[in-house]
VOPAGU-2260 file (C-alpha; in pm, 1 decimal, decimal comma):
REM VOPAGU-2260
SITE   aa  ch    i         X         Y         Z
SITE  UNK   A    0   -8596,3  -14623,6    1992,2
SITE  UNK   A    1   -8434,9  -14449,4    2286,4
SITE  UNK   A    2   -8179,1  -14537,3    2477,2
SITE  UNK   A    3   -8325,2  -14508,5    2810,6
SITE  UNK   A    4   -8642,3  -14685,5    2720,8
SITE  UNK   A    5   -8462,8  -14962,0    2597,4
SITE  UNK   A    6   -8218,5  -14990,7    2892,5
SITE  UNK   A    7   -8597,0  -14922,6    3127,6
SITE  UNK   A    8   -8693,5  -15243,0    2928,1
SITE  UNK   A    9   -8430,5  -15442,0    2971,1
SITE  UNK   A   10   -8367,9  -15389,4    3336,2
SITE  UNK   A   11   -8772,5  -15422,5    3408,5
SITE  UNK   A   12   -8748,1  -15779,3    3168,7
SITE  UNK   A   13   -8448,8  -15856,7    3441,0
SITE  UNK   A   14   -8600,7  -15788,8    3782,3
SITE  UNK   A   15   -8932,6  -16028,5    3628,5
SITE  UNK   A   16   -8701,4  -16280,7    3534,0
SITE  UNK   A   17   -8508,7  -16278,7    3853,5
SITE  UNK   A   18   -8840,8  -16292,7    4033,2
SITE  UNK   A   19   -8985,9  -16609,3    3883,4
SITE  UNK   A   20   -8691,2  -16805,7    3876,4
SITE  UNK   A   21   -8651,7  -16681,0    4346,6
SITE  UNK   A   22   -9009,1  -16818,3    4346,1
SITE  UNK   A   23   -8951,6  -17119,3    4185,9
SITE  UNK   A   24   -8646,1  -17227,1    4422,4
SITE  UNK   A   25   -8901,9  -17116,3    4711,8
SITE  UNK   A   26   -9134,3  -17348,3    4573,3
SITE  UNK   A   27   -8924,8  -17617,0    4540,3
SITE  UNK   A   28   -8714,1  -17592,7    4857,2
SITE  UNK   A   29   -9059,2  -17558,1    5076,9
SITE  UNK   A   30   -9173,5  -17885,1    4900,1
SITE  UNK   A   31   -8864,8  -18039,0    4967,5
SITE  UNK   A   32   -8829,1  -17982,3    5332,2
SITE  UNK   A   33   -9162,5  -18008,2    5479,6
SITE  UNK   A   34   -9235,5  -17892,8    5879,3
SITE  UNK   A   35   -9252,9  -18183,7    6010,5
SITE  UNK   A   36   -9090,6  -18319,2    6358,9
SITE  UNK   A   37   -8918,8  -18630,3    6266,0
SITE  UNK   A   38   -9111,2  -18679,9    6018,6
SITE  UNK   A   39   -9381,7  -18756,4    6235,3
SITE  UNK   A   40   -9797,2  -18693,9    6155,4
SITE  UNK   A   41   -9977,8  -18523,7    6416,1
SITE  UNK   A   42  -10083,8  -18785,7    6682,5
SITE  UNK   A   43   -9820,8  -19034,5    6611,5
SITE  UNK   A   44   -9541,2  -19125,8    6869,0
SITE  UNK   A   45   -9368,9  -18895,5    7118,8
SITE  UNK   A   46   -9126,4  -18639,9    6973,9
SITE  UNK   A   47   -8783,9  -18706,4    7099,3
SITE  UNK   A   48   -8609,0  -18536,2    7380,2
SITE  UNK   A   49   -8410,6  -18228,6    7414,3
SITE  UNK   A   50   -8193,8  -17998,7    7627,2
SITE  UNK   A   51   -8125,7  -17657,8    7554,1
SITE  UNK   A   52   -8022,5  -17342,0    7750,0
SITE  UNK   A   53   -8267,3  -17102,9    7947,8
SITE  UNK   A   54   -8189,2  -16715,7    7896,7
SITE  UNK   A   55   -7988,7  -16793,1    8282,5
SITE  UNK   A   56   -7796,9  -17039,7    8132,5
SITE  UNK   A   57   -7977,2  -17329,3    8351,9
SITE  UNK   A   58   -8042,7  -17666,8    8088,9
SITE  UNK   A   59   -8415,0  -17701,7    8050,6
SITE  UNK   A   60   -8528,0  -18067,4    7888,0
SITE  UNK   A   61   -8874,2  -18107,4    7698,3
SITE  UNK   A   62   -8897,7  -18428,2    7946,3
SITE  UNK   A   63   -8916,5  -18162,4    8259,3
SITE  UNK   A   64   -9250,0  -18114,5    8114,8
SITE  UNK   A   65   -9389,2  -18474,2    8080,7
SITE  UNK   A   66   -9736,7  -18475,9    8168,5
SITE  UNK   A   67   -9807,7  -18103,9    8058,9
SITE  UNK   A   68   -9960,8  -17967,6    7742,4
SITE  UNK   A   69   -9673,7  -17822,6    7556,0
SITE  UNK   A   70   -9639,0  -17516,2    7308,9
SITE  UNK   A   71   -9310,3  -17532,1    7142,6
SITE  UNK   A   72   -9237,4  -17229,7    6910,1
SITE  UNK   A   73   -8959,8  -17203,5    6653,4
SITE  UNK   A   74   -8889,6  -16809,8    6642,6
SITE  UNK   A   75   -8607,4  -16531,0    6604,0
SITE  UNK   A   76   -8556,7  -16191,2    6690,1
SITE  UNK   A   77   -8523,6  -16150,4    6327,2
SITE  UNK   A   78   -8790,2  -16271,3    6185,3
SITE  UNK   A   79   -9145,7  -16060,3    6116,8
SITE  UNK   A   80   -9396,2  -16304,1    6255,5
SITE  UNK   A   81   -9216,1  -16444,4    6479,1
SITE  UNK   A   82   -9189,9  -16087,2    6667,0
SITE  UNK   A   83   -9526,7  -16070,1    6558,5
SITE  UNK   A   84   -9706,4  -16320,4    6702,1
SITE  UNK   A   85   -9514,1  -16280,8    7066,0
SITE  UNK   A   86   -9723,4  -16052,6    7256,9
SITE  UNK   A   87  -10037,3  -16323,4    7161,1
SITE  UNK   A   88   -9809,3  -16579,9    7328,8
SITE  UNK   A   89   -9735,8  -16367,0    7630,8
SITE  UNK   A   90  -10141,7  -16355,4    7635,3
SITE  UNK   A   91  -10121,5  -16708,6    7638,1
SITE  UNK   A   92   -9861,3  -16757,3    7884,8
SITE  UNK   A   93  -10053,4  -16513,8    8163,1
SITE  UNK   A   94  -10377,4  -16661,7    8073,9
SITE  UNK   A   95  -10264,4  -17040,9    8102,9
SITE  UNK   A   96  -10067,4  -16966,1    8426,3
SITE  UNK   A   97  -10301,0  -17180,5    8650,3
SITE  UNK   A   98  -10256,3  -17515,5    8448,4
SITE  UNK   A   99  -10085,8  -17749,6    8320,8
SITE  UNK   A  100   -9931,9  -17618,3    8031,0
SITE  UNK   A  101   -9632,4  -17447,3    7944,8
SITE  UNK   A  102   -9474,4  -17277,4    7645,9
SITE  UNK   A  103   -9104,3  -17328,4    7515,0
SITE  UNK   A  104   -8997,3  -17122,6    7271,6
SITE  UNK   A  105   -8698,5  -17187,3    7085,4
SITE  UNK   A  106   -8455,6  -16929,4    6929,3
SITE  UNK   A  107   -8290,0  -17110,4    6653,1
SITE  UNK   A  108   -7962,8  -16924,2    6541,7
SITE  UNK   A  109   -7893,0  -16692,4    6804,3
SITE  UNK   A  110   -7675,0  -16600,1    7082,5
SITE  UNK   A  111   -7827,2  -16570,6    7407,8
SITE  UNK   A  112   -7744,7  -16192,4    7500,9
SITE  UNK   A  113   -7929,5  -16103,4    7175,4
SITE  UNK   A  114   -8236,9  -16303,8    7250,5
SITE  UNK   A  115   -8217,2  -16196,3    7649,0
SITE  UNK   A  116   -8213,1  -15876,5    7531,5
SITE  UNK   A  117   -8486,1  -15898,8    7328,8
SITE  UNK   A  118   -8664,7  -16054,7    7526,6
SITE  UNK   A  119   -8617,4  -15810,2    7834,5
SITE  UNK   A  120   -8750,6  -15479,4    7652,1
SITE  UNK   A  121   -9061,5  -15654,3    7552,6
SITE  UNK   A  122   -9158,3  -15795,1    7912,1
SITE  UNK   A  123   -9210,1  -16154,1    7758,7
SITE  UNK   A  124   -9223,5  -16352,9    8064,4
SITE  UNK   A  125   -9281,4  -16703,7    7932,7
SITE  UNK   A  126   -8976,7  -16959,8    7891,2
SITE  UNK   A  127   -8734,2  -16895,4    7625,1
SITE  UNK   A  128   -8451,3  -17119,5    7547,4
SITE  UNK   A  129   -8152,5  -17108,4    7267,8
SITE  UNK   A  130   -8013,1  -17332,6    6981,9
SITE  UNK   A  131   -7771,1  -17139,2    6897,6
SITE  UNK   A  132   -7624,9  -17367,7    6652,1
SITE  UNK   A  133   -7923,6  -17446,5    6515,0
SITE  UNK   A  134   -7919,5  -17868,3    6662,3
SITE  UNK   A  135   -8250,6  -17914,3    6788,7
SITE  UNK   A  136   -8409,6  -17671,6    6492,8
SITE  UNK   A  137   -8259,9  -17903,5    6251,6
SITE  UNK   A  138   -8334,0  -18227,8    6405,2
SITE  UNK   A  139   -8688,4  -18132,5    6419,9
SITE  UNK   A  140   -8664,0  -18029,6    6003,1
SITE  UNK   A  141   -8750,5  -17677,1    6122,2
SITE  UNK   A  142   -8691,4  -17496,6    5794,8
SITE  UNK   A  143   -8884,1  -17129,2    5757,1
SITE  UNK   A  144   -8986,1  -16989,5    6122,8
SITE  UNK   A  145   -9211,0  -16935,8    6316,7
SITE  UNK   A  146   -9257,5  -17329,2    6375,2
SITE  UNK   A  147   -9561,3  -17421,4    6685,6
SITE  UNK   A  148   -9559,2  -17748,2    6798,6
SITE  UNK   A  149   -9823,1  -17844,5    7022,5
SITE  UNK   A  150   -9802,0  -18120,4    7240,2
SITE  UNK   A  151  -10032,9  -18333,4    7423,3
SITE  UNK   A  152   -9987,3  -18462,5    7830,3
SITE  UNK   A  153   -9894,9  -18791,4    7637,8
SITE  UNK   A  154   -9612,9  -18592,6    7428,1
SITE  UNK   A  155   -9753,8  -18646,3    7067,8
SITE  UNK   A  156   -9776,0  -18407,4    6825,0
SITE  UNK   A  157  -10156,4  -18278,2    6867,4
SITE  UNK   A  158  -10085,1  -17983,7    6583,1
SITE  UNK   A  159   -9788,4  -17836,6    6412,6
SITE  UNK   A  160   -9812,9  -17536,3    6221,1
SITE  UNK   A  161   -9570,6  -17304,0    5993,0
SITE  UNK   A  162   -9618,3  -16974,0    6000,9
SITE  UNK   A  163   -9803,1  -16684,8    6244,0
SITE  UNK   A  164  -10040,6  -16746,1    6516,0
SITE  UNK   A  165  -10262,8  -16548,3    6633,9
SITE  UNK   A  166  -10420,7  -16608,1    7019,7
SITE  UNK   A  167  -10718,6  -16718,4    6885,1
SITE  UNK   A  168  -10543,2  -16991,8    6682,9
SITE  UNK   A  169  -10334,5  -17053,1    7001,4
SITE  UNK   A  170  -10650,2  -17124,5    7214,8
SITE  UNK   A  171  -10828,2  -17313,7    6953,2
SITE  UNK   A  172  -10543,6  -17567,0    7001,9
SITE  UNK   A  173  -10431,2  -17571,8    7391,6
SITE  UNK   A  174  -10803,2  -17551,7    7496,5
SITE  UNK   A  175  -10897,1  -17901,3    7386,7
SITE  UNK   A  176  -10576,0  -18041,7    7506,0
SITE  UNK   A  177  -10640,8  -17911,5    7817,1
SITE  UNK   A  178  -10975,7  -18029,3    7826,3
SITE  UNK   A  179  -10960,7  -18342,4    7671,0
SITE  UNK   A  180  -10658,5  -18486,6    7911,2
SITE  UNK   A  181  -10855,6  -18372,5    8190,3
SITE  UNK   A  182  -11098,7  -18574,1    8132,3
């Protein structure tokens, strides 16, 4: 045999290998570390509390919004979907305006003139707040991003979800929350 085939061989039998064994540690570490605030199941109690940083540097709490139906999202600038799935929640935001409801989304990892910044030449006018070190990411086990949390008036967990979300999704989720503490 020929050199180069054998070395094509042997380099192709590497890559394949290297492959499995990346998705077998992704299998394992998704299983391990589950998205899941507090380890709490959708409609069980309140999530806990935190204060983080608005893009002006003013402290914004998750209690400032008791009574409200919340959309917390786990994002960075970084990250595909995340950027993705922004200009749906900027839909959101404008079309939500007139009620009770407001959405929080998180930056996990970043410094604030990165995020402001990004956030700035995109026009994204909902409230964005940073965890730059990562605290309240990692209290709430938020492993892979994007991360939505929705929460109820009540503050439990009506619906978490990993990954993209597309306005449709978004609605199908803050419309009954809306409705149903209305009521």
């Amino acid at each position: 045999m020929n050199k180069p085939v054998l070395l094509g061989g042997a380099i192709l039998l590497l890559v394949l290998i290297a492959g499995y064994i990346a998705n077998q540690n992704g299998a394992s570490s998704a299983e391990a570390a589950p998205t899941v605030v507090y380890g709490q199941e959708q409609g069980e109690e309140t999530v806990a509390d935190f204060t983080l940083l608005d893009l002006s540097g003013n402290p914004v709490s998750l209690t400032d919004y008791a009574g409200k139906v919340v959309y917390v999202n786990f994002w960075a600038t970084w990250c595909k979907w995340c950027k993705k799935e922004m200009p749906d929640m900027e839909k959101i935001h404008q079309a939500y305006a007139d009620e009770d409801f407001v959405i929080l989304a998180v930056s996990v990892g970043e410094e604030s003139g990165k995020v402001e910044s990004f956030i700035g030449e995109h026009g994204y006018t909902f409230k964005v707040l940073t965890d730059p070190d990562k605290t309240v990411a990692e209290a709430y086990r938020v492993r892979p991003i994007p991360v939505s949390v929705f929460l109820g008036r009540d503050g439990r967990i009506a619906h978490q979800k990993l990954g993209y979300m597309t306005e449709e999704e978004m609605k199908a989720q803050i419309d009954p929350l809306l409705a149903e503490d209305a009521a």
